[in-house]
PDB file of N, CA, C and O in Angstrom:
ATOM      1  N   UNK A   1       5.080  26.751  11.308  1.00  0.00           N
ATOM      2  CA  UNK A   1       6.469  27.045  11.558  1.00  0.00           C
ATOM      3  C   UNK A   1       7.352  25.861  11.161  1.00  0.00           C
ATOM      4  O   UNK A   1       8.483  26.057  10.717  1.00  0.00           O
ATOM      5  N   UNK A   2       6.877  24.713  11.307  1.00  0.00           N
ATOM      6  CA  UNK A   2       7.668  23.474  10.922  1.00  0.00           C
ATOM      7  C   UNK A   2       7.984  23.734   9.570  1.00  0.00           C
ATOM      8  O   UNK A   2       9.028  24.095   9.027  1.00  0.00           O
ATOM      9  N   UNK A   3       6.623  23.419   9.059  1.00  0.00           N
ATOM     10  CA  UNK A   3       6.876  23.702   7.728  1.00  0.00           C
ATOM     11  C   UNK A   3       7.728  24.195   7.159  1.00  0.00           C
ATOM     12  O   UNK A   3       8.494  23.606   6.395  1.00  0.00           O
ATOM     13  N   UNK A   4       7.749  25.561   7.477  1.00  0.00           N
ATOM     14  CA  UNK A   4       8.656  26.161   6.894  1.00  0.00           C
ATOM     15  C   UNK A   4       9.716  25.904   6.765  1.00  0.00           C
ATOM     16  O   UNK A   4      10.197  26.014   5.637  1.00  0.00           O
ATOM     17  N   UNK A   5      10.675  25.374   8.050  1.00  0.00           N
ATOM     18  CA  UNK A   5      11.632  25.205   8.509  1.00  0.00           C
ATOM     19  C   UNK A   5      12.396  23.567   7.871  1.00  0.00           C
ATOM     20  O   UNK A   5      13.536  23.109   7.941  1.00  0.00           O
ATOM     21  N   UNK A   6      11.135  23.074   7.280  1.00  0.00           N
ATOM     22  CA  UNK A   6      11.236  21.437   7.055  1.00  0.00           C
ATOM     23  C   UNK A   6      11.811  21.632   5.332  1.00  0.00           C
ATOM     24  O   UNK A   6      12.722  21.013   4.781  1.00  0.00           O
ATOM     25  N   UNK A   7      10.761  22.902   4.662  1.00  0.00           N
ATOM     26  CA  UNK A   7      11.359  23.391   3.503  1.00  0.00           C
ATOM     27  C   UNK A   7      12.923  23.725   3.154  1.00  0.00           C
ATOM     28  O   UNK A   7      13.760  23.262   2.378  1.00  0.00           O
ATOM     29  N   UNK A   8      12.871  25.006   4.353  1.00  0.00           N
ATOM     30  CA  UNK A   8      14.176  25.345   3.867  1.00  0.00           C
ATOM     31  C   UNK A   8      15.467  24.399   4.246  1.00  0.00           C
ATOM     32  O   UNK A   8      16.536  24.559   3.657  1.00  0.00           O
ATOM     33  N   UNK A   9      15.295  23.380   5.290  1.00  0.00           N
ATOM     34  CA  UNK A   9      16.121  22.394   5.162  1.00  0.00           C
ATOM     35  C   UNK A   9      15.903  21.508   4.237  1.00  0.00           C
ATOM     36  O   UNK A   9      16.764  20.652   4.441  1.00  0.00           O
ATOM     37  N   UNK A  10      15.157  21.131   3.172  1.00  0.00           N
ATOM     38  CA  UNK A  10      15.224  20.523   2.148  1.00  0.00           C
ATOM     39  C   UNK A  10      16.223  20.921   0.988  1.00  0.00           C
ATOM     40  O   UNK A  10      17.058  20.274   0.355  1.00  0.00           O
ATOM     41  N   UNK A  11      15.734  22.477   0.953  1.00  0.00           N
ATOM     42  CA  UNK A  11      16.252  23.114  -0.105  1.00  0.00           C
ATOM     43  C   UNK A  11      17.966  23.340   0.299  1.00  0.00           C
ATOM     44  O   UNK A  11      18.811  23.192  -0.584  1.00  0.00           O
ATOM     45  N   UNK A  12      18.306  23.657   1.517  1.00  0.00           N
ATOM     46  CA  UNK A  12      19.288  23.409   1.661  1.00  0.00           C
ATOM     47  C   UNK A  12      20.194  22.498   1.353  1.00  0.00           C
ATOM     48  O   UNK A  12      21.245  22.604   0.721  1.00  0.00           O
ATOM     49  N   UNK A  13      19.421  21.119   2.125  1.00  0.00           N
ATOM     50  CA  UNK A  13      20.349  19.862   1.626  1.00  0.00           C
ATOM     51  C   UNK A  13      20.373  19.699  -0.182  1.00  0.00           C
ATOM     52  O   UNK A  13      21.407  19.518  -0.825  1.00  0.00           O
ATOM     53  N   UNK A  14      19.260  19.789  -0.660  1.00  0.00           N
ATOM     54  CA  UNK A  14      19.010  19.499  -2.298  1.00  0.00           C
ATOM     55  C   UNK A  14      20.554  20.452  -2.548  1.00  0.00           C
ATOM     56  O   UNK A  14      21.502  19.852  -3.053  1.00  0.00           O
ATOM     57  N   UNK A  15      20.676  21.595  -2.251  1.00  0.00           N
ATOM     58  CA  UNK A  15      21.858  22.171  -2.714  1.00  0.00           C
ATOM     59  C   UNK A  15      23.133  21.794  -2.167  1.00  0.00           C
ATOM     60  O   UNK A  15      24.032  22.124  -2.940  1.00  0.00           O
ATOM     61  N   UNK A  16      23.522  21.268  -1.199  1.00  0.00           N
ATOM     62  CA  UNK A  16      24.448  20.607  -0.549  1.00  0.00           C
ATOM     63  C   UNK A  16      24.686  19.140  -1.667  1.00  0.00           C
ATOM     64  O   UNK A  16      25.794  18.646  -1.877  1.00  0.00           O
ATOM     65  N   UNK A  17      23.812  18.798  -2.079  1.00  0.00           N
ATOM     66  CA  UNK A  17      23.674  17.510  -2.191  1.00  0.00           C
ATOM     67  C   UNK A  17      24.354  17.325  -4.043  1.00  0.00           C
ATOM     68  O   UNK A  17      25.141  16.491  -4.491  1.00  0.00           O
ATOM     69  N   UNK A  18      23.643  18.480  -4.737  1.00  0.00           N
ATOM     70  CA  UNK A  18      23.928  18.495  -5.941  1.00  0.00           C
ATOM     71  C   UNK A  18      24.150  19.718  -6.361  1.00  0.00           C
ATOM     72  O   UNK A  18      24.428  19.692  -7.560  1.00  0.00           O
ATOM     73  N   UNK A  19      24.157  20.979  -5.839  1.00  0.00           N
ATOM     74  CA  UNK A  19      24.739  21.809  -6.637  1.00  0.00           C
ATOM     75  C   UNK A  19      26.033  21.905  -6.225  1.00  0.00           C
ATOM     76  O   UNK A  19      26.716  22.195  -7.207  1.00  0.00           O
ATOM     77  N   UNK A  20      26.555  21.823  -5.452  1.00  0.00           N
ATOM     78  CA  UNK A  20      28.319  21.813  -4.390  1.00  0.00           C
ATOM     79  C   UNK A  20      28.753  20.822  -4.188  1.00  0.00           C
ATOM     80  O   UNK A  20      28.183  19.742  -4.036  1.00  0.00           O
ATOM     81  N   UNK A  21      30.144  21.157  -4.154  1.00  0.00           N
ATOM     82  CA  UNK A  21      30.841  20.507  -3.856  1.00  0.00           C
ATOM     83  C   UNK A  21      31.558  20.317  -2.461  1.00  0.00           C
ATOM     84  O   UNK A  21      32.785  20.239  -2.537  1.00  0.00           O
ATOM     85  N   UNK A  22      31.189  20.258  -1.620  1.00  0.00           N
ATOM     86  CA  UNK A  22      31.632  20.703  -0.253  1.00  0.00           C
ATOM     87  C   UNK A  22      32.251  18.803   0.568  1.00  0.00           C
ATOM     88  O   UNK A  22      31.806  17.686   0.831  1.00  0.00           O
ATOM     89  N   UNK A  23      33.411  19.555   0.624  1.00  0.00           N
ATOM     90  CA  UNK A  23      34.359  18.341   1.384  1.00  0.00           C
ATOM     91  C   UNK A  23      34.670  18.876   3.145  1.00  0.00           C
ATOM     92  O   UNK A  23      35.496  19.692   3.553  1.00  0.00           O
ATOM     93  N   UNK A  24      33.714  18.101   3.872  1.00  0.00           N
ATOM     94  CA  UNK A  24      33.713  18.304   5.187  1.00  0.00           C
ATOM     95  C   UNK A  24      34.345  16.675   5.663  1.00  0.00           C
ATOM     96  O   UNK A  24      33.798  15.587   5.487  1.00  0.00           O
ATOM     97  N   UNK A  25      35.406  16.915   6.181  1.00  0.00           N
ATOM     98  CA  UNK A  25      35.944  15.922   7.200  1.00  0.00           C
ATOM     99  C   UNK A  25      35.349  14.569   7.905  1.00  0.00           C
ATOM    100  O   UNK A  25      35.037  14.870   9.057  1.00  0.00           O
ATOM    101  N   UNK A  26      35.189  13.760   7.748  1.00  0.00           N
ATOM    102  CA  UNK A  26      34.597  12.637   8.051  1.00  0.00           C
ATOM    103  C   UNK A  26      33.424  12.487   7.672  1.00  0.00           C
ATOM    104  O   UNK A  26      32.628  12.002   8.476  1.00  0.00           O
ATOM    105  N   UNK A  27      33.056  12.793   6.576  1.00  0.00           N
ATOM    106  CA  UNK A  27      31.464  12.930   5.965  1.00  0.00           C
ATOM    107  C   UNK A  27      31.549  12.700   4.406  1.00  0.00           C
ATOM    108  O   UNK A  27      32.114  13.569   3.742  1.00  0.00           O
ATOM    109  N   UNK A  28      30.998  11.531   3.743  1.00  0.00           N
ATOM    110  CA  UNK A  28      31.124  11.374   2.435  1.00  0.00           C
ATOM    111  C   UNK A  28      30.404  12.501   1.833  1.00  0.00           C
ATOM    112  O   UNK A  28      29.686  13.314   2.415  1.00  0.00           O
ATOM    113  N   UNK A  29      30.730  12.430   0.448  1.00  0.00           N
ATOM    114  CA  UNK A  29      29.922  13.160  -0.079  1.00  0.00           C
ATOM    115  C   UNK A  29      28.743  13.138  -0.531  1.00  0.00           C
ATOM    116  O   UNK A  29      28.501  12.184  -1.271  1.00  0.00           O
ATOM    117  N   UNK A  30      27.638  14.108  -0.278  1.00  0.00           N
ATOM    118  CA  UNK A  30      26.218  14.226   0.206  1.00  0.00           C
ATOM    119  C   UNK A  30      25.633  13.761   0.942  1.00  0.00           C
ATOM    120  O   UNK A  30      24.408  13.711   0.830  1.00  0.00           O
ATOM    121  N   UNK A  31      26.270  13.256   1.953  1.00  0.00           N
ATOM    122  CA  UNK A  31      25.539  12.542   2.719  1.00  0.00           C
ATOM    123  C   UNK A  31      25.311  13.744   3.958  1.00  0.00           C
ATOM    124  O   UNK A  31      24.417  13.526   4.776  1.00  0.00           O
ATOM    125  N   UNK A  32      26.017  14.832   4.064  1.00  0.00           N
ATOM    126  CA  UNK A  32      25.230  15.754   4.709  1.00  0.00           C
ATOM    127  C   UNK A  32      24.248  16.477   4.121  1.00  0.00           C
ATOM    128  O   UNK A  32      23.501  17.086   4.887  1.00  0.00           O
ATOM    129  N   UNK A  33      23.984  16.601   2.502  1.00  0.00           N
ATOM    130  CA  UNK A  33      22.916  16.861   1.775  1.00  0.00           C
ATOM    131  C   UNK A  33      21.758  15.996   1.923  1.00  0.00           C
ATOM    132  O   UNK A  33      20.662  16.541   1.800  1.00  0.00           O
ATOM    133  N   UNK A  34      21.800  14.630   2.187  1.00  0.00           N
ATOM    134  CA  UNK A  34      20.939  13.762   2.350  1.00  0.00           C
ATOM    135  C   UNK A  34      20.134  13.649   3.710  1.00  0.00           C
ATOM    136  O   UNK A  34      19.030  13.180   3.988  1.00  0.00           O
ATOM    137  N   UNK A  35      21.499  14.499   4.719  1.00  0.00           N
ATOM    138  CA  UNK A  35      21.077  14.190   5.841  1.00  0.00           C
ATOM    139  C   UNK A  35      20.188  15.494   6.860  1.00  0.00           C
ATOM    140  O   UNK A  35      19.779  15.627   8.013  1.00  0.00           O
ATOM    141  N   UNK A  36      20.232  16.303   5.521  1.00  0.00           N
ATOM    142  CA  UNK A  36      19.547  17.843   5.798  1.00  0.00           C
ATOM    143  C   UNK A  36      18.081  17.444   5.374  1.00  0.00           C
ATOM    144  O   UNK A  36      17.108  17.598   6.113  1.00  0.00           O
ATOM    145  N   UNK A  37      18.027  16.886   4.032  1.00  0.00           N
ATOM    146  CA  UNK A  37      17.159  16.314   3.666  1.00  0.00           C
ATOM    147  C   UNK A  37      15.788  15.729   4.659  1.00  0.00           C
ATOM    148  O   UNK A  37      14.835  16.361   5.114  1.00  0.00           O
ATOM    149  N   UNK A  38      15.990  14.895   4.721  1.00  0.00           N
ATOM    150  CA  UNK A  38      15.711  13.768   5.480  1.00  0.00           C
ATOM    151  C   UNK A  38      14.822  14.443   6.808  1.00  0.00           C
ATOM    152  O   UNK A  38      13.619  14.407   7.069  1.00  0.00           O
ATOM    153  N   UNK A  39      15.943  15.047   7.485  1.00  0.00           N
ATOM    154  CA  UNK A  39      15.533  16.455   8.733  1.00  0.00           C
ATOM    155  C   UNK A  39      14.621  17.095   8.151  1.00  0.00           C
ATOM    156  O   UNK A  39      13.796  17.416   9.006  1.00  0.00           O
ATOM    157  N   UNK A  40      14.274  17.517   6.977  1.00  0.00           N
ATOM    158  CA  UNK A  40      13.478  18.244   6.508  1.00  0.00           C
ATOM    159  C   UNK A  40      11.696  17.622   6.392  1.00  0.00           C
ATOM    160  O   UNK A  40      10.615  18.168   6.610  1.00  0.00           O
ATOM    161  N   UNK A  41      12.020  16.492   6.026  1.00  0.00           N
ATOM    162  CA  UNK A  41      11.143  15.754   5.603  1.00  0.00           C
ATOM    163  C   UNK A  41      10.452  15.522   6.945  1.00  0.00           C
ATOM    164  O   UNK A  41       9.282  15.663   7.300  1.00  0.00           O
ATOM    165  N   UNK A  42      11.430  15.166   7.499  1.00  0.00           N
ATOM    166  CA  UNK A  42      10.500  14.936   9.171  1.00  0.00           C
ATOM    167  C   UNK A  42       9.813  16.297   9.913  1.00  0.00           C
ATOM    168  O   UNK A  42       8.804  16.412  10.609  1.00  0.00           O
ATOM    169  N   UNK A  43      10.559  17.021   9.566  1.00  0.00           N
ATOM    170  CA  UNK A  43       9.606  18.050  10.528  1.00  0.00           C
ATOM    171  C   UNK A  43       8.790  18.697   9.850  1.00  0.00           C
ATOM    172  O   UNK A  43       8.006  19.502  10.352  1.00  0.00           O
ATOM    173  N   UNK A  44       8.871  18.395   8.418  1.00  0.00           N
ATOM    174  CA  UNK A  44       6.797  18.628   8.071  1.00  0.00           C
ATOM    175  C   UNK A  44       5.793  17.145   8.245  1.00  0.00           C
ATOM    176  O   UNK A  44       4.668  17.077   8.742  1.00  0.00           O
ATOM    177  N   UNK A  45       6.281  16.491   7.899  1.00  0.00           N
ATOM    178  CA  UNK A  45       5.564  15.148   8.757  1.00  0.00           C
ATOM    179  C   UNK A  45       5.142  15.772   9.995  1.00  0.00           C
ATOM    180  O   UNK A  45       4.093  16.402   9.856  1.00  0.00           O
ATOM    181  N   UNK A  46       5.765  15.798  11.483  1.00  0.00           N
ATOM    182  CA  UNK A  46       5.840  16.115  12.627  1.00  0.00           C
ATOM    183  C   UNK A  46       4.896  17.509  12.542  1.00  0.00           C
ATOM    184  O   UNK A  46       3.887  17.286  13.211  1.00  0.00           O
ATOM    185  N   UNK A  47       4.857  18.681  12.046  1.00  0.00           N
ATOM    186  CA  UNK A  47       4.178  19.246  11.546  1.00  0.00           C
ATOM    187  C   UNK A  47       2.199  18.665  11.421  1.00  0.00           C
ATOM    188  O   UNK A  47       1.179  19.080  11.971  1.00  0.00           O
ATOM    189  N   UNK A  48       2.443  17.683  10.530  1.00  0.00           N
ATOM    190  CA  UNK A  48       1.310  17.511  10.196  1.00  0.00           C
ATOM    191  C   UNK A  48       0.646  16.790  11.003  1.00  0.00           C
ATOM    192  O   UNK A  48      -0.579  16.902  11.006  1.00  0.00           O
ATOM    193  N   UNK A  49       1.457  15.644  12.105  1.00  0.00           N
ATOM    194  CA  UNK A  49       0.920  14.990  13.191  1.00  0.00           C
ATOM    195  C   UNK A  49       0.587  15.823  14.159  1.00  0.00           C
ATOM    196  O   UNK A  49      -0.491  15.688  14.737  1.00  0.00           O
ATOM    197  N   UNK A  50       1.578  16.942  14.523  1.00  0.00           N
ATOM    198  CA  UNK A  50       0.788  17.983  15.824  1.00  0.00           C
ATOM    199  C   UNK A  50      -0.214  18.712  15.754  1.00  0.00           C
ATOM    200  O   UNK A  50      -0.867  19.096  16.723  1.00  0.00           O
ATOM    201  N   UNK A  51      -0.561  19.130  13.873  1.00  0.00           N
ATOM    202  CA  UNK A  51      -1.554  19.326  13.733  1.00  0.00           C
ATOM    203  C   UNK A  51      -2.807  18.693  13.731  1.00  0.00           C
ATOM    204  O   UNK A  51      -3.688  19.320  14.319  1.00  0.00           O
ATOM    205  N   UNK A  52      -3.077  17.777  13.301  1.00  0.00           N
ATOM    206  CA  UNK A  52      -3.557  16.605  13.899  1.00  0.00           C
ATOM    207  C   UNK A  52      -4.274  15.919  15.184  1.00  0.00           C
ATOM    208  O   UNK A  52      -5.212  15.124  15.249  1.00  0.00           O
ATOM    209  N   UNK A  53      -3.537  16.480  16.097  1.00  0.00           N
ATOM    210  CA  UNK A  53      -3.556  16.457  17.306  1.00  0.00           C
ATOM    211  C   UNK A  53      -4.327  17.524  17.585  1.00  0.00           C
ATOM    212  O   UNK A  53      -5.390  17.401  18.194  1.00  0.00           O
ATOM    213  N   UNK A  54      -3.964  18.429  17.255  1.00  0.00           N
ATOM    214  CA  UNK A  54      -4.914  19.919  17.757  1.00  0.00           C
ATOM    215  C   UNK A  54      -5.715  20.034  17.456  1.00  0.00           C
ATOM    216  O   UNK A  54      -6.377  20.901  18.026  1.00  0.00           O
ATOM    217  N   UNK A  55      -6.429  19.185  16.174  1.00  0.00           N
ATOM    218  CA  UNK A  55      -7.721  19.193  15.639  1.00  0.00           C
ATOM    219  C   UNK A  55      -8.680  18.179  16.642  1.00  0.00           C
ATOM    220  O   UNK A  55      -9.836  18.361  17.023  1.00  0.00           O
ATOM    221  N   UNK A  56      -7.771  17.074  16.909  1.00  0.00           N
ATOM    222  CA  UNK A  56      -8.307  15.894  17.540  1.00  0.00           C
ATOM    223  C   UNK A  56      -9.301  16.236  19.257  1.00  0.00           C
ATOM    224  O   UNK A  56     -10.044  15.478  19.882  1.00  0.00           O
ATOM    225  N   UNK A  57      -8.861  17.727  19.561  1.00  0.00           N
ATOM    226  CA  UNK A  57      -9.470  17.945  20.945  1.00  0.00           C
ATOM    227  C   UNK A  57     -10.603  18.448  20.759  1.00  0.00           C
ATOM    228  O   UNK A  57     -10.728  19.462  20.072  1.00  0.00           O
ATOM    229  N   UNK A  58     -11.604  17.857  21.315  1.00  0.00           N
ATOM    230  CA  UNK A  58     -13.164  17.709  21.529  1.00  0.00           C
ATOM    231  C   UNK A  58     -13.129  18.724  22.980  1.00  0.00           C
ATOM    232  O   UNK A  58     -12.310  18.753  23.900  1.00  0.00           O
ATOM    233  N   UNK A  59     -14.539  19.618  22.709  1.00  0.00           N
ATOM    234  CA  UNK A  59     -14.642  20.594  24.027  1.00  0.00           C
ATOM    235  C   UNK A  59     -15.949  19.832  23.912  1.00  0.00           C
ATOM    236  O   UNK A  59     -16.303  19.286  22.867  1.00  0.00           O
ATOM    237  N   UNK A  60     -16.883  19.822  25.416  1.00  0.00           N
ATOM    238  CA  UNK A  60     -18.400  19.339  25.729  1.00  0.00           C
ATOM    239  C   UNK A  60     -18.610  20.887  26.318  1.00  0.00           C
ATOM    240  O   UNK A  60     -17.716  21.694  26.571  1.00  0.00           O
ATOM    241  N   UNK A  61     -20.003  21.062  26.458  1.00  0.00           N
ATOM    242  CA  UNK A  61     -20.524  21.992  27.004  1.00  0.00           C
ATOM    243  C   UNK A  61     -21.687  21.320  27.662  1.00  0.00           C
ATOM    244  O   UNK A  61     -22.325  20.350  27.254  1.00  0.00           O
ATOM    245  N   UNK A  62     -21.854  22.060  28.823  1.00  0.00           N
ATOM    246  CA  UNK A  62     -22.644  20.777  30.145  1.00  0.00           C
ATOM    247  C   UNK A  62     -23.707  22.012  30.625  1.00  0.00           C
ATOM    248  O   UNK A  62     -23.262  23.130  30.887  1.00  0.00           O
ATOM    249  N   UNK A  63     -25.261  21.680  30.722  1.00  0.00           N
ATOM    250  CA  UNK A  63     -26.159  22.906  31.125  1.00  0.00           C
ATOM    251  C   UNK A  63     -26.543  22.345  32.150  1.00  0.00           C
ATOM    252  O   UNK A  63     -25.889  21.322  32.352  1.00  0.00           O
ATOM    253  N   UNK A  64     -27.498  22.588  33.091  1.00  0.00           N
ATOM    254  CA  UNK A  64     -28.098  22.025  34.651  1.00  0.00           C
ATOM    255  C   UNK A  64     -29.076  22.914  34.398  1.00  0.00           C
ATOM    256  O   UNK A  64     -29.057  24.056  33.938  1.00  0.00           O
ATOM    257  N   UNK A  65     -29.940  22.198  34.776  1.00  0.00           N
ATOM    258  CA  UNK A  65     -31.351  22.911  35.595  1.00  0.00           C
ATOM    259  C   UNK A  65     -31.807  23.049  36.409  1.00  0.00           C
ATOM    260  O   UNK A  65     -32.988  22.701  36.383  1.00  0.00           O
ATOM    261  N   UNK A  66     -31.464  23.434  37.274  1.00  0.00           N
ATOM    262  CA  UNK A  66     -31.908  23.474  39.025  1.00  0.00           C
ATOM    263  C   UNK A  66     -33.751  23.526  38.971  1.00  0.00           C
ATOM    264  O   UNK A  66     -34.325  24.419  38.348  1.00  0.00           O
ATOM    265  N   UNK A  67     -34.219  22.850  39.435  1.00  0.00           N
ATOM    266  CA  UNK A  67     -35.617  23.114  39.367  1.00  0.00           C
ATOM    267  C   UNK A  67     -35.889  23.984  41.181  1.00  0.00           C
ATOM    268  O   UNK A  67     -35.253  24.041  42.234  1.00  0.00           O
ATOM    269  N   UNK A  68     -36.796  24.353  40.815  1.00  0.00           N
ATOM    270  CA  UNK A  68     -36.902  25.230  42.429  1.00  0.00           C
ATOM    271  C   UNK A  68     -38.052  24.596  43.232  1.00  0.00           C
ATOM    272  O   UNK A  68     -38.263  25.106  44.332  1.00  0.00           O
ATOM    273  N   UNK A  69     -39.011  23.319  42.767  1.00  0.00           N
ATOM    274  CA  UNK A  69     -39.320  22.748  43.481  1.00  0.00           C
ATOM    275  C   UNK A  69     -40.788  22.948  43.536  1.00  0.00           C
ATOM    276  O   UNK A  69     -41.514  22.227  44.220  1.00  0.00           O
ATOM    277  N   UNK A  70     -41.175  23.827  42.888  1.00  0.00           N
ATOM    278  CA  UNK A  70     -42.934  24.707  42.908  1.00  0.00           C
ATOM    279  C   UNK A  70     -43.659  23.705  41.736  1.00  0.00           C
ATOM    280  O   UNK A  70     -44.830  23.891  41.404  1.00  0.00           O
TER     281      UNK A  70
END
């Protein structure tokens, strides 16, 4: 799900960044393209560390033998 989400904010900013021209109020230009970017980049990183993590958990399985003593 990151992934995905890390994409289409890439592709977003990449188009913010250089295909438009978009003049938003206290924000140079592309630097909200850069800054979509960037967001993007991190949450497939973040992505790949939680995955990571989920691989990292070890299960044990534990048997007993009760002996009955005969």
């Amino acid at each position: 799900m990151w992934i995905g989400m890390g994409v289409v904010l890439i592709v977003i900013g990449a188009v913010l960044n250089w295909a438009l021209q978009v003049d938003v109020p206290g924000v140079t230009d592309g630097i909200l393209g850069w800054i979509l970017i960037v967001a993007g980049v991190a949450a497939i990183i973040f992505s790949f560390i939680a995955q990571a993590q989920r691989n990292r958990v070890h299960s044990t399985h534990e048997t007993r033998h009760i002996s009955t003593g005969e």
